[in-house]
C-alpha positions in Angstrom: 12.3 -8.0 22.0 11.3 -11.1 19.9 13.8 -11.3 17.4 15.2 -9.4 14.4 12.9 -7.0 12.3 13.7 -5.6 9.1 13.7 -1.3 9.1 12.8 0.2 5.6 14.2 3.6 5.4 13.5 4.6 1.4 9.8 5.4 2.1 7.2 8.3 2.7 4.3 9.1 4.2 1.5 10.5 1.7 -1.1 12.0 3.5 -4.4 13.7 1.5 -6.9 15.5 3.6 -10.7 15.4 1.3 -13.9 16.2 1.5 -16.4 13.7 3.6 -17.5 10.7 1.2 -13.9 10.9 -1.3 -11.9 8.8 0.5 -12.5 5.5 -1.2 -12.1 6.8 -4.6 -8.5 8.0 -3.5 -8.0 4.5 -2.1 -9.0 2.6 -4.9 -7.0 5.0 -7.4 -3.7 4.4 -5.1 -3.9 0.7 -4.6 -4.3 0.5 -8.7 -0.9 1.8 -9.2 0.8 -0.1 -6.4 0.0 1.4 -2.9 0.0 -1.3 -0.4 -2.6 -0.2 1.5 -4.3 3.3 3.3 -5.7 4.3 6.5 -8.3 6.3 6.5 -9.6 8.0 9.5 -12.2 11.7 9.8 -11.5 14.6 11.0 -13.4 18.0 11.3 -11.1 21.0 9.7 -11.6 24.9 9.2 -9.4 27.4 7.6 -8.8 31.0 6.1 -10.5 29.4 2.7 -13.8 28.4 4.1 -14.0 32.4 4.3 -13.4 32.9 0.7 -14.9 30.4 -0.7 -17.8 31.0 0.7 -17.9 34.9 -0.8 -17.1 32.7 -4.5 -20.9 30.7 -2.6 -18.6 27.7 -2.7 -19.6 25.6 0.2 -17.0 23.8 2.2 -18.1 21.1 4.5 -16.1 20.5 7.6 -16.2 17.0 8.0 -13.0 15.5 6.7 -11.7 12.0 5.9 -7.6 11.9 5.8 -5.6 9.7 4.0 -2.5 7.6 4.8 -0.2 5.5 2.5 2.9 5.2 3.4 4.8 4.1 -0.1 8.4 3.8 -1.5 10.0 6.8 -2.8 10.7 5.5 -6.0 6.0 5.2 -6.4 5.7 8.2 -4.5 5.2 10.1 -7.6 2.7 8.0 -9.3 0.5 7.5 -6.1 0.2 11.0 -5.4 -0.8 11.9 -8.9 -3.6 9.0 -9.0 -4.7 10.5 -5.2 -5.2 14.1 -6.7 -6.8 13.2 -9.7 -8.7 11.1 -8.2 -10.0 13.4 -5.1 -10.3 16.0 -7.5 -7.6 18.4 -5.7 -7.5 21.0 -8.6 -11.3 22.2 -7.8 -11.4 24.5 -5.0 -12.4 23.5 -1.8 -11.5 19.8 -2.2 -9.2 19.4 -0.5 -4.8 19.2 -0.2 -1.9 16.3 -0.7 1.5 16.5 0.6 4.1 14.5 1.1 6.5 14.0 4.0 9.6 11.6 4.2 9.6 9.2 6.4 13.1 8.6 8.1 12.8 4.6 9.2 9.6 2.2 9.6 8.9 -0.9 10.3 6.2 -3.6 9.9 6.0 -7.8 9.6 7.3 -8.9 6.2 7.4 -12.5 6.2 10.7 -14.2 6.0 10.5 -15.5 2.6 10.0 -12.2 1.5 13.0 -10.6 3.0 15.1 -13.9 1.6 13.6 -12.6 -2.3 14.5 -9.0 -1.7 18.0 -10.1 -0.4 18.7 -12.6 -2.7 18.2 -10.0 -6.1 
């Protein structure tokens, strides 16, 4: 092990699962309100909807892109409110958004940061 490493335990794991080309917009609309960044990876998907949807002549393309942020509890909230609105989650079809706490992570954060967070 190389050292000490600082273990943030307050945070979750937003994930949002859209339609094929949406991904950005949900991106951009999260890092305006304070997410620190997203992966973003695609994924193919089917389900018991596709089958209703399709009688309402709703077409639902398979091809996915899912969304990662992992965020502090106390934006969780406000991210995942910009993410639907901004995939447009209330029109059928879409896509979904949950959220899923995250019980420790870790990542670098530079050593004046951690001195700034401790010293408040």
């Amino acid at each position: 092990m190389k050292g000490e490493f600082v273990v943030l335990t307050d945070a979750v794991l937003i994930t949002c699962i859209v339609q094929r080309g949406v991904a950005d917009a949900v991106v951009n609309a999260a890092l305006k309100v304070g997410a620190q960044g997203a992966t973003v990876f695609y994924a193919r998907g089917t389900g018991v909807r596709q089958r209703h949807l399709g009688v309402l002549g709703v077409t639902v393309n398979a091809e996915k892109e899912v969304i990662y942020i992992v965020a502090p509890s106390e934006q969780a909230d406000l991210i995942f409110e910009c993410a639907y609105v901004a995939g447009k989650l209330d029109t059928p079809g879409m896509g979904m958004i949950y959220v899923s706490p995250l019980e420790k992570m870790a990542t670098y954060i530079p050593p004046a940061v951690v001195e700034r967070f401790l010293g408040d």
